[in-house]
Residue, then its C-alpha position, 0 to 999 in steps of 0.5 A: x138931613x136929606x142930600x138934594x141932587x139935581x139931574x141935568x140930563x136931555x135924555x129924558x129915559x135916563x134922566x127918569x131912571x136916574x131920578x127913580x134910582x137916586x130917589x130909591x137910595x133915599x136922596x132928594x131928586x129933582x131935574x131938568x132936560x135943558x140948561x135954562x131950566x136947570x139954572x132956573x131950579x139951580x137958583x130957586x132952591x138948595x143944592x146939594x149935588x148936580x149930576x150934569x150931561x155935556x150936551x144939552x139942546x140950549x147950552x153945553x155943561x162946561x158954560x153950565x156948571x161954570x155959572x153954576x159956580x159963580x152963583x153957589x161953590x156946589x158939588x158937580x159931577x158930570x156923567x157924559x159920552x165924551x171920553x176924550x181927555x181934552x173934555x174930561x180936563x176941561x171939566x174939571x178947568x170949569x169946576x166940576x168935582x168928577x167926571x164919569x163917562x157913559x156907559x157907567x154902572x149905578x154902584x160906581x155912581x153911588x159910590x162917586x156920589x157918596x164921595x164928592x159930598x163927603x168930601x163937599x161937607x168936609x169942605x165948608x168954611x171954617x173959622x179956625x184950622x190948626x193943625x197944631x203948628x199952622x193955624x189961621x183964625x178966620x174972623x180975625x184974619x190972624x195966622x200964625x206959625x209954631x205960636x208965632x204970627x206969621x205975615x201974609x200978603x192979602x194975596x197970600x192969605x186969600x190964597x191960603x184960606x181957598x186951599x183950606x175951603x177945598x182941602x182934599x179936593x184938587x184946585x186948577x189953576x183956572x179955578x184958583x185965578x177965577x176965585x182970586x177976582x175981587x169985587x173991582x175987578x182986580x185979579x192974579x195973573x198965571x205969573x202972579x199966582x205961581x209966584x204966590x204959591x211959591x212964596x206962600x208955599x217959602x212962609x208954611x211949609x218949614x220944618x218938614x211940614x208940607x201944605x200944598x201939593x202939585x198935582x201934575x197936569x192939573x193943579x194943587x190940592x191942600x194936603x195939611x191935616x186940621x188936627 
């Protein structure tokens, strides 16, 4: 099928190149010069990649791609002159999948493209994940560990089961804590996280066996293989 993009770019010369060029590599392209619109098509259709500027006349792309996410877990990569390192951790702290400044060549953006939605459709929800020692049942909320059932926290599994959805891709703290809110509000605080990580990390991770890796700086990414 083919992969839909989304263009969120005010330069309306590359917003029109990047169209043209993603249309001759044989996506679906649609786009938008300002953040209103782009949230307006954002809502009104399927998503499978945005490709999205910093700044915008209406809005800036860290608020964007932060309610982006609220409404649909899509793929973003952001493609901006802001090379400062302040910026490029900030969007990822909102959610983005990869950042890329300008200048930039159009290979290297096939390439990142191709590779954020191999690594988005990698990363659908899942019913079961074994790996032959781990393995959690989804639909009956049931996990157990070298066969035997292992108790969680509702916390703890939560925690899980969010590092298995997005195995592969690294997860910040600030997406983690923002992921973890429940419907009445209820939510994990920085202190409460770490030690939930830590206990989850004490239950899984036996035997030689490693699931969740620190990524310095930025935060932690599941690296157990689904076997």
């Amino acid at each position: 099928m083919m992969k839909k993009i989304l263009i969120v770019e005010d330069d309306r010369g590359l917003n029109d190149g990047l169209v043209y060029d993603l249309q001759e590599e044989g996506y679906e392209v649609c786009s938008a010069l300002t953040a209103s619109l782009a949230l307006e098509l954002f809502r009104m259709q399927e998503t499978d990649l945005v490709l999205m500027d910093i700044n915008l006349p209406d809005s800036d792309g860290f608020t964007l791609c932060s309610r982006m996410k609220k409404i649909k877990d899509v793929p973003v990569i952001f493609l901006t002159a802001r090379d400062l390192e302040q910026d490029e951790m900030r969007g990822f702290d909102c959610g983005a999948d990869d950042y890329i400044t300008k200048p930039f060549s159009m290979v290297l953006l096939h390439k990142r493209i191709r590779a954020v939605l191999k690594r988005a459709g990698g990363n659908q929800e899942q019913k079961v994940y074994s790996d032959g020692y781990l393995t959690a049942d989804f639909d009956t909320a049931n996990v157990t560990l070298d066969g035997k059932v292992l108790p969680l926290t509702p916390t703890e599994y939560k925690l899980m089961k969010l590092f298995i959805d997005h195995r592969g891709t690294v997860l910040t703290r600030q997406m983690i804590l923002e992921r973890l809110w429940d419907a009445n509000g209820n939510f994990v605080d920085e202190h409460a996280l770490t030690v939930n990580i830590g206990r989850l990390r004490g239950k899984i991770e036996k035997n030689g066996h490693k699931y969740i890796k620190t990524i310095y700086g930025m935060g932690y990414m599941w690296e157990g293989e689904c076997g």
